[in-house]
C-alpha positions as CSV (number, residue, x, y, z in Angstrom):
1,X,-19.3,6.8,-2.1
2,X,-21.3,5.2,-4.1
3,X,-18.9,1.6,-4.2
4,X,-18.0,-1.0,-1.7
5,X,-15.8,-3.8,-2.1
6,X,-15.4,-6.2,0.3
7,X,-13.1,-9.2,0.9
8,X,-13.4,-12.5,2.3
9,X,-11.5,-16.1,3.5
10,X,-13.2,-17.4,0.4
11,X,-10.8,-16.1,-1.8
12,X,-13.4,-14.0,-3.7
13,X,-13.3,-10.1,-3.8
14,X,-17.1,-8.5,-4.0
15,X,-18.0,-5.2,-5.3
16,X,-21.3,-4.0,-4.3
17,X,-22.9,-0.7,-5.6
18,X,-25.6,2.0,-3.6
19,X,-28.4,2.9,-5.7
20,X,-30.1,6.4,-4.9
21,X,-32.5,4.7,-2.1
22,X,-29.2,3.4,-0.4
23,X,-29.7,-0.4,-1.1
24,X,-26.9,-1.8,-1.8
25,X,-26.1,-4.6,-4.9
26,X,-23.3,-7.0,-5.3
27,X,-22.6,-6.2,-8.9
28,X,-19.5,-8.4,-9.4
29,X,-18.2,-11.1,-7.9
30,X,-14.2,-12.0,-8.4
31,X,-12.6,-15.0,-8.2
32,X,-8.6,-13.8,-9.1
33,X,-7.1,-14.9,-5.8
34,X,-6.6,-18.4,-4.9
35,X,-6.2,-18.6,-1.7
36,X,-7.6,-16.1,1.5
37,X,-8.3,-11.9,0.4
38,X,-6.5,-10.2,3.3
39,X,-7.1,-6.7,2.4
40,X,-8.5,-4.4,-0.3
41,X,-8.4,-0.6,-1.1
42,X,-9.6,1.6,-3.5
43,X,-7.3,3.8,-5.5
44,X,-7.6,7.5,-4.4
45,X,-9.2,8.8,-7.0
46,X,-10.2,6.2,-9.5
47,X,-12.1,3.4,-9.8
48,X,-9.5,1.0,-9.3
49,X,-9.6,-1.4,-6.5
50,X,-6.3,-3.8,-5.2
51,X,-6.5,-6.6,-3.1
52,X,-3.7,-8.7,-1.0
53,X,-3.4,-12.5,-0.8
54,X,-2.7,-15.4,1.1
55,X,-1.4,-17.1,-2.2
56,X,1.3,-14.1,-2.4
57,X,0.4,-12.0,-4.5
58,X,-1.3,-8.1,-5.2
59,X,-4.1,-7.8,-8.1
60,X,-5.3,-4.6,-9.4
61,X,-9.4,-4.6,-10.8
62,X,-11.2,-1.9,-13.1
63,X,-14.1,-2.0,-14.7
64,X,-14.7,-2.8,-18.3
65,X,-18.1,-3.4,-20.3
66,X,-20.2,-3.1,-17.4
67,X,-18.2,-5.8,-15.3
68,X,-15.2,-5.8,-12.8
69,X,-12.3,-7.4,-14.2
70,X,-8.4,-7.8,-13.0
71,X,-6.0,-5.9,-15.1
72,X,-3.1,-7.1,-13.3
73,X,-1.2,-9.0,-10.8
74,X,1.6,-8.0,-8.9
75,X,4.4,-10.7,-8.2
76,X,7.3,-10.8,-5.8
77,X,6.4,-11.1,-2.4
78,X,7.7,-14.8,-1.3
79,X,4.6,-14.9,1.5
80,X,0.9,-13.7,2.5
81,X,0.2,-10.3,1.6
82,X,-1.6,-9.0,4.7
83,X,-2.3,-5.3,3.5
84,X,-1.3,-2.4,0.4
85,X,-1.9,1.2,0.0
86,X,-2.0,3.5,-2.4
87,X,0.2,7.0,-2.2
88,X,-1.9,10.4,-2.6
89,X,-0.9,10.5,-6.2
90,X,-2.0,6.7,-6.5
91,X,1.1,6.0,-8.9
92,X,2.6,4.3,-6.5
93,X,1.2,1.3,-4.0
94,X,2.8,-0.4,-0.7
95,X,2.1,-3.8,0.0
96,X,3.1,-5.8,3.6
97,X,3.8,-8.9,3.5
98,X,4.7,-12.4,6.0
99,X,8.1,-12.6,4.0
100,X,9.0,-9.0,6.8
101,X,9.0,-6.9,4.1
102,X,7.3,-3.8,2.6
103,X,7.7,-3.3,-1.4
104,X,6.8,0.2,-3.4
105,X,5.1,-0.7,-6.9
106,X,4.8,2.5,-9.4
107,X,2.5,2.4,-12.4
108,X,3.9,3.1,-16.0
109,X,1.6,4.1,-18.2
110,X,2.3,3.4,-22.3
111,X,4.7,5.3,-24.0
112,X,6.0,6.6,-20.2
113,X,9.7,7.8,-20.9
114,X,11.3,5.4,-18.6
115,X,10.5,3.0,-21.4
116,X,9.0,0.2,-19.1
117,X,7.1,-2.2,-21.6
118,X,3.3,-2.0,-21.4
119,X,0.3,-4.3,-22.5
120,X,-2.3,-2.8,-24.8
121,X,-3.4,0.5,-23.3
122,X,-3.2,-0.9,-19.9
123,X,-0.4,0.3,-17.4
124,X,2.2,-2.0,-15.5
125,X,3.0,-1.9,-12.0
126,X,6.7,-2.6,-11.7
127,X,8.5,-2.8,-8.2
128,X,10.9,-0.4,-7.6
129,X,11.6,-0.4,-4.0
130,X,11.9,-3.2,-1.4
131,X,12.2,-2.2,2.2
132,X,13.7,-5.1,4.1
133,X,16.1,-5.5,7.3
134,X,13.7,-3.5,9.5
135,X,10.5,-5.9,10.5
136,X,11.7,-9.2,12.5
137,X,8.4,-10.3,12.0
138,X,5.0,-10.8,10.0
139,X,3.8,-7.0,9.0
140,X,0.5,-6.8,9.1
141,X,-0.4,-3.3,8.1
142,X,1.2,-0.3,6.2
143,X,-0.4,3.1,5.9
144,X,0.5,6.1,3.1
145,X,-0.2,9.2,4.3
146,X,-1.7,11.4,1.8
147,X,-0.7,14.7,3.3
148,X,3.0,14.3,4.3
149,X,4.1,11.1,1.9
150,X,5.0,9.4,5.3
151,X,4.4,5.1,5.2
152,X,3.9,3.7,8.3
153,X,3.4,0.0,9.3
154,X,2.4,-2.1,12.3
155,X,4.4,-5.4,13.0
156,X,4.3,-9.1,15.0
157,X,7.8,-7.8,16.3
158,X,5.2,-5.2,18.5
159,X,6.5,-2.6,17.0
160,X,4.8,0.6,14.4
161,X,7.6,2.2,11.9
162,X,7.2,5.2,9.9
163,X,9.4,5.7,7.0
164,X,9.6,9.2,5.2
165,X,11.1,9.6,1.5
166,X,14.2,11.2,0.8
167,X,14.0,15.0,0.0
168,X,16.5,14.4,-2.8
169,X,15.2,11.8,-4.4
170,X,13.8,11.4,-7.8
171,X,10.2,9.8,-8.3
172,X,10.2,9.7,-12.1
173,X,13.3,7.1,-11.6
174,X,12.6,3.3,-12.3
175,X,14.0,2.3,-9.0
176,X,14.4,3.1,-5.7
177,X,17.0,2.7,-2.9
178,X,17.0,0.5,-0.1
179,X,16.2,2.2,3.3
180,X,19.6,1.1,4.7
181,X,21.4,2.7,2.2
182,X,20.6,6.1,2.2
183,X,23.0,7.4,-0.3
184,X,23.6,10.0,-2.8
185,X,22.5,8.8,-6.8
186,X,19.3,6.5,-5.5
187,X,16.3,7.4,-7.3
188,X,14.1,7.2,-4.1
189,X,15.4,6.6,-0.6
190,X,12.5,5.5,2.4
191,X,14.3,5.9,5.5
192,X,13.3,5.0,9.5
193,X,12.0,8.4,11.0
194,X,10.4,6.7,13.8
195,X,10.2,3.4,15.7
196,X,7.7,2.9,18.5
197,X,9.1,-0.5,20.4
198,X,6.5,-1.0,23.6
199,X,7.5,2.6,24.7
200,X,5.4,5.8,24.7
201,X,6.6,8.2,22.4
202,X,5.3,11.7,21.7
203,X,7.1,14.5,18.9
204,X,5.7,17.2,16.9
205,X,8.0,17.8,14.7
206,X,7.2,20.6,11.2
207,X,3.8,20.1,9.7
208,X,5.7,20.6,6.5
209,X,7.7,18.0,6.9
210,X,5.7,15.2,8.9
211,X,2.8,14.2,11.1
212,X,2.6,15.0,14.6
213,X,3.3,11.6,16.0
214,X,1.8,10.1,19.0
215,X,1.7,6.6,20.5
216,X,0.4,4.7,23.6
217,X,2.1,1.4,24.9
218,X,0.8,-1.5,23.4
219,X,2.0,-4.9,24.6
220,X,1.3,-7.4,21.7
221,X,1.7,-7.6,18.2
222,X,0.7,-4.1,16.2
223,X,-2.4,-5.4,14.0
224,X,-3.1,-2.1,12.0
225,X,-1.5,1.6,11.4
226,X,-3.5,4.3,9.9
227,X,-3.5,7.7,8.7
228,X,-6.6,9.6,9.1
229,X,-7.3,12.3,5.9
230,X,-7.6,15.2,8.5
231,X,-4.6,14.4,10.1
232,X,-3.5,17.9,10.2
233,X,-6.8,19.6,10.5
C-alpha cells in the first residue's frame, strides 16, 4: 500500500510513493512506451509493475538503485494492448489486445530447467499460449482470478468470456495449447467455460472448481471484467 502507479495518454507510466503522513510523491517518471499507456498492474506480490500499449506492446518495470527502470518488453501482439494481468502465482501474465486475441506470458528465471535463455540475472517472459478464434472484436479487458485460476475478459463483440485451465495440464511446460484444441499431450489447455452474449446468465457451479458466476444484460460493448479478492468470502 504504500505505491501507486499511474498511467496516462502521454505515453509515460508514473510511480508515486505514500510517505508516513500519507502525501504522496511521484518518485519516477517513465518514458518506455511510445505511444498511449492503456493499462498498468502491479505484480501480486512484488514490486513489479506491467503496463499495456497503444504502440503493441507489454513492458515489465522494477526497481534498481533507487529508480524505476524497465527490465523488459514483451512482443507479439500485432495491435493496442488494452489491458494484462498477472495469475495468483505471478509467473504467468495475460494481456488483451485490438488484434481479438488474449496471450499467456510465463517468466523463466536463469538456470530454469526448461532451458529458456536468460539475460544477466534478469528473468524472460516468453509467450506460451495464444488464445485466438473466440473474440470478434477489440478486447478490452481480461481478469485472472487468484482464487480459482479462472481468466475472464470483456469484449467490443458485447460479450464477457471466462476461460478455465485444463485439469491435466502441465504448467512447468514451455508451451501451451490453443483453447480450440483441447487435446490430450498440450502442456496447458484454456478452454470456454462460459460466454455471456446480451443474455442473463446465472450458475453456481463447485467452489473448488470455479466462481459462482453471475451476469446482468448489458447492451453495448463489455469495457471491463474483474475478479474481486473475496470472491468466495
Amino acid at each position: 500500500g504504500t505505491l501507486l502507479a499511474t498511467c496516462s495518454r502521454d505515453k509515460s507510466v508514473w510511480v508515486w510513493e505514500v510517505d508516513e503522513e500519507e502525501e504522496y510523491e511521484c518518485v519516477s517518471v517513465l518514458n518506455s512506451h511510445t505511444q498511449d499507456v492503456k493499462h498498468v498492474v502491479w505484480h501480486p506480490n512484488q514490486e513489479l509493475l506491467a503496463s499495456a500499449s497503444y504502440d503493441d506492446t507489454v513492458k515489465l518495470y522494477h526497481e534498481e538503485e533507487d529508480d524505476w527502470v524497465c527490465c523488459a518488453t514483451l512482443e507479439g501482439h500485432e495491435s493496442t494492448v488494452w489491458s494484462v494481468a498477472f495469475d495468483g502465482s505471478g509467473e504467468r501474465l495475460a494481456s488483451c489486445s485490438d488484434d481479438k486475441t488474449v496471450r499467456i506470458w510465463r517468466r523463466y528465471k536463469p538456470g530454469n530447467e526448461e532451458g529458456v535463455a536468460c539475460s544477466s540475472t534478469d528473468p524472460t517472459w516468453k509467450c506460451v499460449c495464444n488464445l485466438s478464434g473466440y473474440h470478434t472484436r477489440t478486447i478490452y479487458d481480461v481478469a485472472w482470478c487468484h482464487l480459482t485460476g479462472a481468466l475472464a475478459t470483456a469484449c467490443g463483440d458485447d460479450a464477457i468470456r471466462v476461460f478455465e485451465e485444463s485439469a491435466s495440464s502441465d504448467p512447468r511446460q514451455p508451451t501451451f495449447g490453443l483453447a480450440a484444441h483441447d487435446s490430450p499431450g498440450r502442456a496447458v489447455t484454456l478452454h470456454c467455460s462460459a460466454s455471456v452474449l446480451r443474455t442473463s446468465v446465472e450458475a453456481e457451479p463447485s467452489r473448488k472448481k470455479r466462481p459462482r458466476v453471475s451476469f446482468s444484460r448489458h447492451m453495448s460493448l463489455m469495457a471491463r471484467a474483474v475478479f474481486p479478492v473475496s470472491f468466495l468470502e
